[in-house]
Wavefront OBJ file of the C-alpha trace (Angstrom):
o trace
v 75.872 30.679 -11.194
v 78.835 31.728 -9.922
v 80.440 30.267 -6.941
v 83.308 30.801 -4.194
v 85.119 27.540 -2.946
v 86.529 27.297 1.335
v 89.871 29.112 0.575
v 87.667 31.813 -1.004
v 85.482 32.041 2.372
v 88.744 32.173 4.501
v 90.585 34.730 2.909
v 87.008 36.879 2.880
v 86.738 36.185 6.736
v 89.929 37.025 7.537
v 89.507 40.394 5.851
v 86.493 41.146 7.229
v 88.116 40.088 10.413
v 91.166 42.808 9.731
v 88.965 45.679 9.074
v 87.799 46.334 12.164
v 91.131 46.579 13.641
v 92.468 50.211 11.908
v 93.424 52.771 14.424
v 91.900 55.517 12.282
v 90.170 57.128 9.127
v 93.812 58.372 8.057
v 95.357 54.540 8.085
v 91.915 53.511 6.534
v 92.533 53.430 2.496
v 96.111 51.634 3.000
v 94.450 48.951 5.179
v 91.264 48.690 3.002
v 94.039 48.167 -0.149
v 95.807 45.325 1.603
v 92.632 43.271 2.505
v 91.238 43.888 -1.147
v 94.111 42.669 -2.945
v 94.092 39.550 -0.218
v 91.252 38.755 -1.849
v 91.197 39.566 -5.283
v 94.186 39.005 -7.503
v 95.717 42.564 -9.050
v 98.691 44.140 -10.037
v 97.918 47.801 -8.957
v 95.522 48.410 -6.549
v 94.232 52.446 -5.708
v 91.824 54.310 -3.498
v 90.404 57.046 -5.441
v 88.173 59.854 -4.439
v 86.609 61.951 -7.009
v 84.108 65.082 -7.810
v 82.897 64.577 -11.036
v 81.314 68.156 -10.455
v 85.020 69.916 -9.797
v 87.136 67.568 -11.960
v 89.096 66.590 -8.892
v 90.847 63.418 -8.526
v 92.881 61.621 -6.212
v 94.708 58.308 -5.939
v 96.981 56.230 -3.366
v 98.123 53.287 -5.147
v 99.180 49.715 -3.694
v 101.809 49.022 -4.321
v 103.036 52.486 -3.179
v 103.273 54.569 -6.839
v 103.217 58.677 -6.429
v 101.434 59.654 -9.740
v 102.970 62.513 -11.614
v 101.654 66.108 -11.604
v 100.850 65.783 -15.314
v 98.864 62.509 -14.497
v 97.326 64.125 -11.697
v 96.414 66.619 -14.072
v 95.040 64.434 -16.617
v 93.112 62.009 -14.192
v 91.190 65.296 -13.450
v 90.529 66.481 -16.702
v 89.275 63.343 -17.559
v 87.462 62.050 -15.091
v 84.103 62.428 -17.057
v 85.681 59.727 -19.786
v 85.744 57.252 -16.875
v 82.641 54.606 -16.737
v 83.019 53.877 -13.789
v 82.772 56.768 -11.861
v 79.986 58.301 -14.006
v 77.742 55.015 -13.416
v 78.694 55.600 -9.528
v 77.690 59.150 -9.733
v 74.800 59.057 -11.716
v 73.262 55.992 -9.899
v 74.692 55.788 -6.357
v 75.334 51.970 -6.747
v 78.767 51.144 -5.442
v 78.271 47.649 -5.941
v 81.562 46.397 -8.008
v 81.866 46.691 -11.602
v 84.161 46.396 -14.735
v 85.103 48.682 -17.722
v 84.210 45.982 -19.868
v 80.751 46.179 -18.250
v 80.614 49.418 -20.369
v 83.134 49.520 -23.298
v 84.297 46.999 -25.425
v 88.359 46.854 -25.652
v 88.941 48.938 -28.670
v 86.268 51.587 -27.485
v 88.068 51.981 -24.087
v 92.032 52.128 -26.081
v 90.114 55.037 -28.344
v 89.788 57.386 -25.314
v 92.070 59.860 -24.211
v 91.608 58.537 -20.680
v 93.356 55.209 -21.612
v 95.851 56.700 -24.254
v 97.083 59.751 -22.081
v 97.059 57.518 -18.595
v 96.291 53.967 -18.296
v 98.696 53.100 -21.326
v 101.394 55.043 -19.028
v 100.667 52.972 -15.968
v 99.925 49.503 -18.116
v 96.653 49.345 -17.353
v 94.104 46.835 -19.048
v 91.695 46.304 -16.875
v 89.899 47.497 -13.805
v 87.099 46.430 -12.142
v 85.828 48.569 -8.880
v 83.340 49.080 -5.627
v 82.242 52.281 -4.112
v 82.214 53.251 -0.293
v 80.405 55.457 1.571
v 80.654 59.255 0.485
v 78.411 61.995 0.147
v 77.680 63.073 -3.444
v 78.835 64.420 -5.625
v 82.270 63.571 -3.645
v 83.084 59.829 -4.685
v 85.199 57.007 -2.743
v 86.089 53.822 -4.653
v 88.575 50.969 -4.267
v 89.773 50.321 -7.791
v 91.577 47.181 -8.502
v 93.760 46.991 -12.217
v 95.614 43.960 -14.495
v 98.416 44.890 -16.603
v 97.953 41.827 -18.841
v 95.266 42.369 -21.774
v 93.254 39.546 -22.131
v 93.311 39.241 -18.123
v 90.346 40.460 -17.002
v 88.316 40.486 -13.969
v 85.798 37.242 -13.718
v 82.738 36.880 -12.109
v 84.109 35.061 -8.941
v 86.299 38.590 -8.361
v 82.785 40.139 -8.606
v 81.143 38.542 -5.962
v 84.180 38.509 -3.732
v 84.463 41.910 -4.094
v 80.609 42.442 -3.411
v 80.964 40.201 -0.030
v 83.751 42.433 1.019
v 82.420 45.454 -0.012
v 79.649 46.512 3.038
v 82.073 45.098 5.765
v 84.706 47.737 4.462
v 82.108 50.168 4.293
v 80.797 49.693 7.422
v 84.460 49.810 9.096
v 85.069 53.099 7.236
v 82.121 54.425 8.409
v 82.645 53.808 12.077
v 86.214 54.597 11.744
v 85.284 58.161 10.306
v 82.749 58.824 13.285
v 84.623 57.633 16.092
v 87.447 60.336 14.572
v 85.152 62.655 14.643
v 83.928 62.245 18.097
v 87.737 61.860 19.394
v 88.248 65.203 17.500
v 84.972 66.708 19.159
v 85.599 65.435 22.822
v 89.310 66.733 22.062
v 87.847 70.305 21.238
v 85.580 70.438 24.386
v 88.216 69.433 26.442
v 90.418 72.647 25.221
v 87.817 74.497 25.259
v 86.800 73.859 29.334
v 90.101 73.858 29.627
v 90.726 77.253 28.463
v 87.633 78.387 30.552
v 88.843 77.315 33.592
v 86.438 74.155 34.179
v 86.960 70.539 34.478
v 84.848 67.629 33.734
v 84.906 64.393 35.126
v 82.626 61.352 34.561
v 81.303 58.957 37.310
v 80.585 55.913 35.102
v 81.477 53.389 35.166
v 83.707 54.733 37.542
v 85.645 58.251 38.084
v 88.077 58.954 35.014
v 88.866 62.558 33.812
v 87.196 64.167 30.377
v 89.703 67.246 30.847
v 93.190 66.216 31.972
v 94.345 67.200 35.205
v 90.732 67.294 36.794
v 90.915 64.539 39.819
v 94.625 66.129 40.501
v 92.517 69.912 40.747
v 90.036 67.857 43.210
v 92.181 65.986 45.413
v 94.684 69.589 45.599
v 91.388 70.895 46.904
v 89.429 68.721 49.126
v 92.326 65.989 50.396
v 93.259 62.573 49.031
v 90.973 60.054 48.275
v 90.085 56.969 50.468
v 91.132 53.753 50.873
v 87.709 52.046 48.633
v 86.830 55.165 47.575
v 87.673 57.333 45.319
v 87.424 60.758 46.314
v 87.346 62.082 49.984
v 85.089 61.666 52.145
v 83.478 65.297 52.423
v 82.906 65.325 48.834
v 81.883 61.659 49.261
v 79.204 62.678 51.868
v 78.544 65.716 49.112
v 78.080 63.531 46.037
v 75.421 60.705 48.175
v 73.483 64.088 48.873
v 73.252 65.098 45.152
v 72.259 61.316 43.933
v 69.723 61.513 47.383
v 67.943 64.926 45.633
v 68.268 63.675 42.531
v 66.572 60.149 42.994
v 64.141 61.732 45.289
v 62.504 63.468 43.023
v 61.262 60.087 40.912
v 61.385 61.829 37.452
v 60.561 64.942 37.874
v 62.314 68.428 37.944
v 64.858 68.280 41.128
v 65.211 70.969 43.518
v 68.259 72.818 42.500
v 71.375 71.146 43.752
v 74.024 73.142 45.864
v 77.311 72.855 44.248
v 80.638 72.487 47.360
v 83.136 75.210 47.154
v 86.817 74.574 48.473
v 89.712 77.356 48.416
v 93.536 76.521 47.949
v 96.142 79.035 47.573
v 94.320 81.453 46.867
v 92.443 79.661 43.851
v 88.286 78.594 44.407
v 86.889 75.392 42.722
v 83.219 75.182 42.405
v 82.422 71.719 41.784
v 78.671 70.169 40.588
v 77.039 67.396 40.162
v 75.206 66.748 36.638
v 72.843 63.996 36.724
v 72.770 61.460 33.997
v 70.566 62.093 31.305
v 69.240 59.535 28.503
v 72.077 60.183 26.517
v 74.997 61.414 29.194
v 76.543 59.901 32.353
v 76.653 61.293 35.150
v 79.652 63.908 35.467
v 81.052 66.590 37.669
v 81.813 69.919 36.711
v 84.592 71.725 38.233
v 85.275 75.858 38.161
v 88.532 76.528 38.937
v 88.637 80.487 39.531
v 90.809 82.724 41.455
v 89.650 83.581 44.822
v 87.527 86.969 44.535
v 89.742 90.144 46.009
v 88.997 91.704 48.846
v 87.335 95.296 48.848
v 90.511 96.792 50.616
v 92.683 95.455 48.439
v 90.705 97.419 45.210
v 91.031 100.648 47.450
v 94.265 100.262 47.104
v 94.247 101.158 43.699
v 92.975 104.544 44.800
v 89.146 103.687 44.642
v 86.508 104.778 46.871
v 85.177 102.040 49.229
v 81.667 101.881 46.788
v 83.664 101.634 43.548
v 85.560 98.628 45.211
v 82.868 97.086 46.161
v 81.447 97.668 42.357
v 85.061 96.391 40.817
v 84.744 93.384 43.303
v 81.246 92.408 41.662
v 82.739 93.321 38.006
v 85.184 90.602 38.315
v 82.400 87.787 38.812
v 80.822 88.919 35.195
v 77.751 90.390 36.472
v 75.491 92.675 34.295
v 74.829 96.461 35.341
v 71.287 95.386 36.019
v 72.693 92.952 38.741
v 75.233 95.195 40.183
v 72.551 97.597 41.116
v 70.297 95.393 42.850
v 73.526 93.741 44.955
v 74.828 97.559 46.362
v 71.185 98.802 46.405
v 71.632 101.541 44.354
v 70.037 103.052 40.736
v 71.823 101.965 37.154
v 72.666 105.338 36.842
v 75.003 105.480 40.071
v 76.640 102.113 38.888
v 77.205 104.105 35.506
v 78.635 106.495 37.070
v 81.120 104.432 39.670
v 81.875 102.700 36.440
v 83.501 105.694 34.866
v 85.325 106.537 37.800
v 86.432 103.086 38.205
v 87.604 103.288 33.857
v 89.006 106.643 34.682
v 91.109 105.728 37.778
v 92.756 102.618 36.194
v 92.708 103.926 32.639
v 90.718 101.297 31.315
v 88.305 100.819 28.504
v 85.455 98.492 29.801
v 85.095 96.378 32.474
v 87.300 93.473 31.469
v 89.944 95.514 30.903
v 89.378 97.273 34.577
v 89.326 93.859 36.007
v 92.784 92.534 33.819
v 94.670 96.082 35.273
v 93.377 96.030 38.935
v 94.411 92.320 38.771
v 97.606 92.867 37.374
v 98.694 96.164 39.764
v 97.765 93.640 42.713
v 100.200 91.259 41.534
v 102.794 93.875 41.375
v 105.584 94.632 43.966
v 104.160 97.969 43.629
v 100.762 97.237 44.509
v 101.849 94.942 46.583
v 105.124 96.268 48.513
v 104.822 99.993 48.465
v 100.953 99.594 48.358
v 101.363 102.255 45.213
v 98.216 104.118 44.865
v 96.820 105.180 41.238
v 95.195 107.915 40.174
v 93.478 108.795 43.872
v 90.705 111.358 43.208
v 89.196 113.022 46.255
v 85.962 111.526 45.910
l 1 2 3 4 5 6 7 8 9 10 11 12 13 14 15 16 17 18 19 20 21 22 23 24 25 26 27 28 29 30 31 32 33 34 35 36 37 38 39 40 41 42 43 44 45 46 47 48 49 50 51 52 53 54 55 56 57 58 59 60 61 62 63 64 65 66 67 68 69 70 71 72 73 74 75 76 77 78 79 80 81 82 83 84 85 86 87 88 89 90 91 92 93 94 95 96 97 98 99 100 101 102 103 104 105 106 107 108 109 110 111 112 113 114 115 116 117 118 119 120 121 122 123 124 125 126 127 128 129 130 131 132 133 134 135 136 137 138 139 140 141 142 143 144 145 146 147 148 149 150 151 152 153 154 155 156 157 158 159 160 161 162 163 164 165 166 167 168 169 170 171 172 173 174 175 176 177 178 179 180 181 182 183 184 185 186 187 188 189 190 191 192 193 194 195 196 197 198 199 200 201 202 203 204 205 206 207 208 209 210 211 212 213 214 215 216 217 218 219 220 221 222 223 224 225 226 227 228 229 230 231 232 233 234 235 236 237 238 239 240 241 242 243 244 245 246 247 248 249 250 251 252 253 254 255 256 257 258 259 260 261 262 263 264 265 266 267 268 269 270 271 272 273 274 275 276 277 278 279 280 281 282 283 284 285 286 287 288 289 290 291 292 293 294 295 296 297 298 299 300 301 302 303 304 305 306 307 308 309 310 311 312 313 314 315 316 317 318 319 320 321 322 323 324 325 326 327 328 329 330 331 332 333 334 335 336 337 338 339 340 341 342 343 344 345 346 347 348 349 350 351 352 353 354 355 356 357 358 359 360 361 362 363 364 365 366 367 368 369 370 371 372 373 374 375 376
């Protein structure tokens, strides 16, 4: 039976140890190279990934060596000669093993695999473990000797083998929490781009989207002295959590979200609850204060088509605008061609974008510039 000695169990625990510390998936294979070799004595160490499927193959070697196109090319024509990536990829096992597990010495020299690559690099021997990967895509540490004769021993086996589900683990948790960064990072933009802000309550306020407690203090004052935010959305938030807990588990009544204005710009902000798997947040809308209904007519509209362009602007259906002015579909039809006509728009976010824009304008707004009156 093979057995590891107390420098053999400090070097392993120190790698272990290391291999929770990598800052990301990226940084991953030249970390996981390092700690390997630590461990087990080589003289060219590489982190492969392969598709036996596709023929593709890829390498980064320790230390650093940048592999030719040619063998590039040949490492991927080839990849079926290896026997240790078909074992891996017919069997799943990534536990580590040898090319001598499989061919004898003169059986591996008589492939082209060795003759048309390894011989190049001066490798004699290789013993290696898998990691995780979803097949057919392959991920394996692969440690080599130059020196024929020196092979890998059954100590480097079980070293390897100790090592091999601590890097696996790390590699795995390294992956997801990229993942989620790269997730959160895409929300973010995305509420960003949409004009809301999140920020979560727990364990205490911090922002999901950047710039949110600077929108809410702009907004509804500066926070207090022990608490951070100010007191009337204080007294706001103590309501929500009061409606919330009141209900004891079941459905709350709906909660009233606090509105505050600021040169010329609304925020909407609302409290989500915390669910089983979410903390407790709040949701900012940061829109643009709605225009007034004389300001539209300024564009030459009628008083009922600014009243309908007013409504546009807040995204409402035709279904909805109807039932707010009180009148049929068809008449909100028809204001909305008069509205398109007037402005020379296409559709109604395109009315909204020019009546917006004409507002803005010294025109619009200096010489109050009327377009297109009709005598409607």
């Amino acid at each position: 039976m093979t057995t590891i000695d107390e420098r053999d169990i400090s070097i392993l625990s120190e790698a272990i140890f290391l291999s929770r510390e990598v800052e990301s998936a990226e940084a991953f294979p030249s970390l996981a190279l390092e700690l390997t070799t630590r461990v087990v004595r080589n003289d060219l160490a590489g982190w492969n990934e392969v598709d036996p499927s596709r023929e593709y193959a890829n390498a980064v070697m320790l230390p650093p060596l940048e592999l030719t196109m040619q063998q590039r090319t040949t490492m991927t024509e080839l990849v079926h000669e290896h026997p240790l990536i078909m074992n891996m990829a017919e069997t799943g096992d990534g536990s580590a093993r040898k090319i001598s597990d499989f061919l004898t010495t003169d059986d591996f020299h008589a492939r082209r695999l060795y003759r048309e690559l390894y011989v190049g690099l001066g490798m004699e021997h290789q013993i290696s473990m898998g990691l995780p990967s979803v097949l057919p895509h392959l991920t394996a540490i692969a440690l080599n000797r130059n020196e024929l004769g020196d092979d890998f021993d059954e100590r480097d086996r079980v070293l390897l083998n100790a090592l091999r589900p601590h890097l696996a683990q790390s590699y795995e948790h390294t992956r997801e929490r990229d993942r989620l960064l790269r997730r959160a990072g895409t929300l973010a933009g995305a509420l960003e781009e949409s004009g809301a802000h999140v920020i979560a309550l727990e364990p205490q306020p911090s922002e999901v989207t950047p710039g949110a407690l600077v929108l809410l203090y702009r907004h509804f004052g500066r926070p207090g002295t022990r608490d951070p935010f100010p007191a009337r959305l204080t007294r706001w938030l103590e309501g929500q959590r009061r409606a919330v807990k009141g209900a004891n588990g079941e459905v709350p009544p709906p909660l009233a979200p606090i509105v505050a204005e600021h040169a010329g710009v609304r925020v909407v902000v609302r409290y989500l609850p915390a669910t089983s798997s979410t903390h407790e947040a709040l949701l900012l809308d940061e829109r643009s204060s709605p225009v007034r209904v004389d300001e539209l007519e300024r564009l030459g509209l009628t008083r009922r088509e600014a009243e309908v362009l007013q409504l546009l602007g807040s995204g409402v259906t035709n279904a909805t605008l109807a039932a707010e002015l009180h009148v049929s579909p068809a008449t909100v039809k028809t204001h909305l061609e008069n509205i398109y006509r007037k402005l020379g728009a296409r559709g109604r976010v395109e009315a909204v974008a020019i009546a917006l824009t004409l507002l803005s304008s010294d025109a619009a707004r200096g010489e109050n510039r009327e377009i297109g009156r009709s005598a409607d």
